[in-house]
C-alpha positions as CSV (number, residue, x, y, z in Angstrom):
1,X,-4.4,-0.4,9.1
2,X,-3.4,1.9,12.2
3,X,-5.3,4.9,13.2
4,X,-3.8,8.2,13.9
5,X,-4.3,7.4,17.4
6,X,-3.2,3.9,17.5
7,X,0.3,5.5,15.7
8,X,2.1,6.5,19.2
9,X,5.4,6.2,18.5
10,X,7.7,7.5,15.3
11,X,8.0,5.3,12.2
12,X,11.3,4.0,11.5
13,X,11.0,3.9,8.1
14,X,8.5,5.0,5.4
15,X,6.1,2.2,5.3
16,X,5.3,2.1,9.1
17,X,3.3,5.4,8.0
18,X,-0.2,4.2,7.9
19,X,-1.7,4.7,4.0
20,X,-2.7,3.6,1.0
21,X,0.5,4.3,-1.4
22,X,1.4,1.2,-2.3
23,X,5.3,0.3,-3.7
24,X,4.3,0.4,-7.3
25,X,3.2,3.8,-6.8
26,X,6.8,4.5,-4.5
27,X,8.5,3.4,-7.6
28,X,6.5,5.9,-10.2
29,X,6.4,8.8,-8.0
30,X,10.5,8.2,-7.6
31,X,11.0,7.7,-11.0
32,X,9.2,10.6,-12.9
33,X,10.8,13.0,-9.5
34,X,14.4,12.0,-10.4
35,X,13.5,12.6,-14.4
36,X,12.8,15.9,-13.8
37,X,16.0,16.3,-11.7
38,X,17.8,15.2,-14.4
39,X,16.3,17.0,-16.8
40,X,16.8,20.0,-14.2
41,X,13.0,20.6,-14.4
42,X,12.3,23.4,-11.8
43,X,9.5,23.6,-9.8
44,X,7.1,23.7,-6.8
45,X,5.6,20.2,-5.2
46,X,1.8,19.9,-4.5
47,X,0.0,17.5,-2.9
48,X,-4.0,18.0,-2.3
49,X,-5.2,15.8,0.5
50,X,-2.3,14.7,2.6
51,X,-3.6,11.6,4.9
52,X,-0.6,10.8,7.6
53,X,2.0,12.0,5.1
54,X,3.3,9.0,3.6
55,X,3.5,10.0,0.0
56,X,4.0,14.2,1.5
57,X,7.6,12.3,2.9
58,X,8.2,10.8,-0.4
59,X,7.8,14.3,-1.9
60,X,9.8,16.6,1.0
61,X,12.5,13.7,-0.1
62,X,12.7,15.4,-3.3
63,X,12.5,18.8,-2.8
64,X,15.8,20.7,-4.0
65,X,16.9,24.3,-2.9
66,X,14.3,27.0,-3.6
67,X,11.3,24.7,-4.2
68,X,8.6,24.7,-1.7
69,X,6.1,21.6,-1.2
70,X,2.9,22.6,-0.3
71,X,0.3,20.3,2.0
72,X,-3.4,21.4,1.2
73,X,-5.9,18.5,3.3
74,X,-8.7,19.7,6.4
75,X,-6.7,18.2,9.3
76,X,-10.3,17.3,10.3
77,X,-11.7,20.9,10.0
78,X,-15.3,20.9,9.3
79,X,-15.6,20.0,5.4
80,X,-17.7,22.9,3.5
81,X,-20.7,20.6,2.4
82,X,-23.0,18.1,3.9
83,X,-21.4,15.3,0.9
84,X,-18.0,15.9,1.8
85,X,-19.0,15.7,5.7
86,X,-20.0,12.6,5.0
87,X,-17.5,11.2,3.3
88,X,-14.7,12.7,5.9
89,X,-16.6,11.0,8.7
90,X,-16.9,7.6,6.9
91,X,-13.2,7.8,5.7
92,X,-10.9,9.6,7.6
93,X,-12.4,10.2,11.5
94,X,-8.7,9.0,12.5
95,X,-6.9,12.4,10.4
96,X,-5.3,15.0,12.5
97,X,-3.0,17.8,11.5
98,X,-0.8,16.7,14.7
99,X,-0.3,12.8,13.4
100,X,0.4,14.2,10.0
101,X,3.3,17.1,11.5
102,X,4.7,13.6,13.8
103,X,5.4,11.5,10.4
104,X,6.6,14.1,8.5
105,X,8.7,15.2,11.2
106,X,9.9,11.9,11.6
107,X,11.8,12.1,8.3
108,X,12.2,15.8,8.1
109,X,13.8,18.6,9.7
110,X,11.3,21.0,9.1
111,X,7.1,20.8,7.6
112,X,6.1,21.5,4.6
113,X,4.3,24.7,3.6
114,X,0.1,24.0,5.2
115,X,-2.8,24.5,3.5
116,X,-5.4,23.3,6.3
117,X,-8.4,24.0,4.5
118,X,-10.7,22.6,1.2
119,X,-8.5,22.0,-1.7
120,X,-10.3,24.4,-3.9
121,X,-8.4,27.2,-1.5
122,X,-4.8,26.1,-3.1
123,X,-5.6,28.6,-5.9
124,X,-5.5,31.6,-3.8
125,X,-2.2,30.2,-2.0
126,X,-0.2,28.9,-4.9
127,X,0.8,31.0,-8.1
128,X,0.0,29.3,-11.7
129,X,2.8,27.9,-13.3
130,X,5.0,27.2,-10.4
131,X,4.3,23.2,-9.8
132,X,6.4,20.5,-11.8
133,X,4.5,17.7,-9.5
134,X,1.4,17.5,-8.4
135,X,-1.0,14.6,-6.8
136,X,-4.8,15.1,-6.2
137,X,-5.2,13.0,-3.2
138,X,-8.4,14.5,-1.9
139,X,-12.2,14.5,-2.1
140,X,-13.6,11.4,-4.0
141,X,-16.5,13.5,-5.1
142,X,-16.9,14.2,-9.0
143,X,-17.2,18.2,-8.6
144,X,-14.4,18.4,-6.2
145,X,-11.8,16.3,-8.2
146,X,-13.1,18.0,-11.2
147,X,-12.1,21.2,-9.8
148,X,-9.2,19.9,-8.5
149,X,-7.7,18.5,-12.2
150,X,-8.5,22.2,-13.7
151,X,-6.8,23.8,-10.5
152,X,-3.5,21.7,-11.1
153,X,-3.6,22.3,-14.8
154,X,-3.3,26.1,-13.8
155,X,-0.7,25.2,-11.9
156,X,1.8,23.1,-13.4
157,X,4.6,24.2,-15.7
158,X,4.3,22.9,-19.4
159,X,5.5,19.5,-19.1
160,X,4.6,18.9,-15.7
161,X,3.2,16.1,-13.7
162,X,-0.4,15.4,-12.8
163,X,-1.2,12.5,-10.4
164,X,-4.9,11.2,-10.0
165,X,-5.7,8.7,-7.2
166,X,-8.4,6.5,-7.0
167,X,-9.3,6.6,-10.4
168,X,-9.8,3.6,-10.8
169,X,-11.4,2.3,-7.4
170,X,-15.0,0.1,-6.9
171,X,-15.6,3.2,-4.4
172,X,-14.7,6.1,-5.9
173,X,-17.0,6.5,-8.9
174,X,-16.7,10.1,-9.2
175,X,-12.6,10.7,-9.6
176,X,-12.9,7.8,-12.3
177,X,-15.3,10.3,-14.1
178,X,-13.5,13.4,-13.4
179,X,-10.3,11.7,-14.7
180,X,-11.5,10.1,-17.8
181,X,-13.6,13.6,-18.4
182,X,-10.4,15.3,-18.6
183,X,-8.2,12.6,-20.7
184,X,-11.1,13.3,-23.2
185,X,-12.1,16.6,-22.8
186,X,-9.5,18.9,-21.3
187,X,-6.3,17.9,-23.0
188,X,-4.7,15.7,-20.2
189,X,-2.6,13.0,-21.5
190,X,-2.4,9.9,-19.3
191,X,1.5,9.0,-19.5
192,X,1.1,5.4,-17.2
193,X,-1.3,3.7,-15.1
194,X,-0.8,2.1,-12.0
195,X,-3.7,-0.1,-9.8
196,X,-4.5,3.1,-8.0
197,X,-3.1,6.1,-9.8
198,X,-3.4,8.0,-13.2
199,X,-0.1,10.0,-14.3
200,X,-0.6,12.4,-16.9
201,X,0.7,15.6,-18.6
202,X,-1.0,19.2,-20.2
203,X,2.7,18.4,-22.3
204,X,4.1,16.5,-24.5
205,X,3.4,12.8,-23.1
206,X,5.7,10.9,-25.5
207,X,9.1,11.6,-24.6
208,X,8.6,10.9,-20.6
209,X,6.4,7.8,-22.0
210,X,9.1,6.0,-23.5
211,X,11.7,6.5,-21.0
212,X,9.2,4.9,-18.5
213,X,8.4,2.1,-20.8
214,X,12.2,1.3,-21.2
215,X,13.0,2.1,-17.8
216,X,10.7,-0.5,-16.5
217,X,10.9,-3.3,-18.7
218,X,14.2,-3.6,-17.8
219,X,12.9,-4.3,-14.4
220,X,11.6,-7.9,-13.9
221,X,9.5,-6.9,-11.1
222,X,7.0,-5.2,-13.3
223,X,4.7,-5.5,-15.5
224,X,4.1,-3.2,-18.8
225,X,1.0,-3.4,-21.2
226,X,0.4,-0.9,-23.6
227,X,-2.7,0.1,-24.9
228,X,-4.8,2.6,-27.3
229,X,-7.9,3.6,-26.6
230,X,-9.6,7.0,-27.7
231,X,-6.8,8.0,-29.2
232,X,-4.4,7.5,-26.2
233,X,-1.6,5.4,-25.7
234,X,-2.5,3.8,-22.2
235,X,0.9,2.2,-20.4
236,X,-0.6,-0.2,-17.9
237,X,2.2,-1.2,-15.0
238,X,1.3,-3.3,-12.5
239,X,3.6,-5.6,-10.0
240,X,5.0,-8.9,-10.8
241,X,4.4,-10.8,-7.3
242,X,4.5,-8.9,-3.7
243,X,8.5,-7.5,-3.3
244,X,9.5,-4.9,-5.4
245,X,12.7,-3.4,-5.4
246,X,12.3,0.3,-4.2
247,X,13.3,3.1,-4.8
248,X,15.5,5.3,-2.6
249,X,13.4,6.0,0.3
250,X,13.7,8.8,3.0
251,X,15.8,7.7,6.4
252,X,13.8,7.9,9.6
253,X,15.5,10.0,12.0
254,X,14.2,7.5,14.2
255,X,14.9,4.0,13.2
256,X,13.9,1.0,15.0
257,X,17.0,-0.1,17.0
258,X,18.9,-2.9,15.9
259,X,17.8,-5.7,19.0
260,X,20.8,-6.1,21.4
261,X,22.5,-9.3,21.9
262,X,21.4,-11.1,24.7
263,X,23.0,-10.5,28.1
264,X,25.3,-13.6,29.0
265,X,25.2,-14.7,25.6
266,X,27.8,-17.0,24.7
267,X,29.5,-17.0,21.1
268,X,27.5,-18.3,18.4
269,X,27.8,-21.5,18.0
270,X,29.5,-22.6,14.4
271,X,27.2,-22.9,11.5
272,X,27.6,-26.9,10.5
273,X,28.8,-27.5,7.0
274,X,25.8,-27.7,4.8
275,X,27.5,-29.2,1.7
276,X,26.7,-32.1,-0.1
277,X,29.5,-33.8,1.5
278,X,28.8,-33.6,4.8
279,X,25.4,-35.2,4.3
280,X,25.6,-38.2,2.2
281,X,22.7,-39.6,3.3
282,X,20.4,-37.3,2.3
283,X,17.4,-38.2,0.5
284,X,17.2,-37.5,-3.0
285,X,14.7,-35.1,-3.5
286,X,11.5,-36.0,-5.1
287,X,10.7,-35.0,-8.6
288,X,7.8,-32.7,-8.4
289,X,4.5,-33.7,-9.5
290,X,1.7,-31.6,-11.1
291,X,0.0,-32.2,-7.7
292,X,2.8,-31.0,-5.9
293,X,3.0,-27.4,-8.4
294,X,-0.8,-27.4,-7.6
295,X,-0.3,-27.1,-4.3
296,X,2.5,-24.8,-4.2
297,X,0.6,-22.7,-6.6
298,X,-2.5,-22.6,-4.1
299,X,-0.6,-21.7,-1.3
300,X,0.8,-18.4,-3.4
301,X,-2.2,-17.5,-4.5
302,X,-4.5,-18.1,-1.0
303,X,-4.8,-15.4,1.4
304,X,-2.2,-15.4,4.2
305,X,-4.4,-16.4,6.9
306,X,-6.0,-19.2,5.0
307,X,-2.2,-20.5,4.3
308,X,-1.4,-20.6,7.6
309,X,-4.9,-22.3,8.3
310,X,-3.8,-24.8,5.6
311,X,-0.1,-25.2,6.8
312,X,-1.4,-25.8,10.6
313,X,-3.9,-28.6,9.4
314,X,-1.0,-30.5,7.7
315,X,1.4,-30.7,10.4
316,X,-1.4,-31.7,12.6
317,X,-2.1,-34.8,10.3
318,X,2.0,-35.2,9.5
319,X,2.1,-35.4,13.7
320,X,-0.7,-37.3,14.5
321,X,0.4,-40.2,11.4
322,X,3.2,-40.0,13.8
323,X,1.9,-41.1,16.9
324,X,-0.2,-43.8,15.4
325,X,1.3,-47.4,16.3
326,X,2.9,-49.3,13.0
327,X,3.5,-45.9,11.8
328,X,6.8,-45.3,10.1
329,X,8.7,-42.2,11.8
330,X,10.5,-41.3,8.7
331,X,9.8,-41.1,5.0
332,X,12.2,-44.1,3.0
């Protein structure tokens, strides 16, 4: 993944934004923002610990007249502990308030409100009861995120929405504890799951629940399990396979340009007629064998780079079978 440094030029879309919010999550955030627009559910956008603004540019894209969203993250200010120094330095080195103004920029005409500071400072700066969305995004450390959740409950309206990351990450021990400690003990009530994110609600969680669980299993792109366990209903979503269809995305205001034609280009030449009539001596194709499905199957599921190993190695032995003398250049 780029660094903020390595990012020198504008993105020209959304996911040129170096981050970790994923397409599933793109889909989710989208979904429960235009809800409350059609619900006409007012409200204030938060977001506690911003990164390079991917998801912040998601948000900004759903901000409607009078509503403020509001960036809390350090910019790389000196964190106020020795444990969150230490996690800022292994984490985000790369993390400048100047990268994160350049995205957002990229797809906005002006920044959002900026918090540059701890997130346990957006108390002081926000007024309770003013946020329909927010997404705790910050310190992986139990007694910040802790802090965090009872900081968003404060200031959410009554049926809005809370989004935990990382809760459910190898490396982030302490949100998992923080999140589940608050599902069990503080009235949140998870409405989905993603991979990476827990949405929940201080509200009613049903009716928003089962508009999400029809809303997405009339999508065959994802996945929806459904769950109790403490008492909670637990709607696990996960992607079917890598492409999902997105969601309306913001517009760069600096797209990549559409590559010119070559210079002293002819016309294209004509497409030649692919039907089966212009090829009658086409080989019938082979019925596929279980080997053949096995080796499709492998080649899905096998990193990329190991694929292309795989791939290379085969067209090495299909050419070399071809140089060898008595060799048949064709297949009957």
């Amino acid at each position: 993944m780029a660094t903020a440094q390595e990012t020198h030029e504008y993105p020209g879309e959304l996911n040129d934004v170096p981050g970790w919010f994923w397409p599933l999550d793109q889909v989710l955030f989208s979904w429960f923002l235009e809800r409350q627009e059609r619900l006409d559910t007012r409200g204030d956008l938060l977001e506690l610990g911003a990164y390079l603004g991917k998801s912040a540019i998601l948000l900004g894209h759903r901000l409607r007249d009078g509503e403020t969203l509001t960036v809390c993250d350090l910019f790389g200010a000196e964190p106020p502990d020795a444990a969150n120094r230490a996690e800022a330095a292994k984490s985000y080195s790369s993390l400048t308030r100047q990268a994160f103004e350049r995205n957002y920029l990229a797809f906005h005409p002006t920044l959002p409100k900026i918090i540059q500071a701890p997130s346990s400072a957006v108390a002081d700066e926000v007024a309770p009861g003013t946020c329909r969305f927010v997404h705790i995004d910050a310190s992986h450390l139990y007694e910040h995120v802790e802090g965090d959740i009872g900081a968003a409950k404060e200031l959410l309206v009554p049926d809005g929405i809370v989004v935990l990351d990382d809760f459910r990450s190898e490396h982030t021990p302490g949100v998992a504890v923080a999140a589940w400690e608050a599902v069990l003990n503080r009235g949140l009530r998870p409405v989905c799951l993603s991979s990476q994110k827990l949405y929940g609600t201080w509200g009613d969680p049903e009716p928003v629940r089962e508009e999400l669980i029809a809303a997405l299993r009339g999508r065959d792109d994802i996945a929806v399990t459904v769950e109790r366990a403490a008492g909670h209903r637990l709607v696990r979503t996960r992607a079917r396979g890598k492409r999902l269809r997105p969601p309306s995305l913001p517009s760069s205001r600096h797209p990549a340009p559409v590559p010119a034609p070559e210079a002293g280009g002819t016309a294209a030449a004509p497409v030649p007629d692919r039907s089966p009539q212009a090829r009658p001596a086409a080989r019938a194709a082979r019925p596929s064998t279980p080997r053949d499905r096995t080796r499709r199957l492998a080649l899905d599921l096998l990193p990329p780079v190991v694929t292309r190993a795989v791939r290379r190695y085969r067209a090495q032995r299909r050419a070399k079978a071809g140089r060898t003398p008595g060799t048949a250049q064709s297949r009957p």
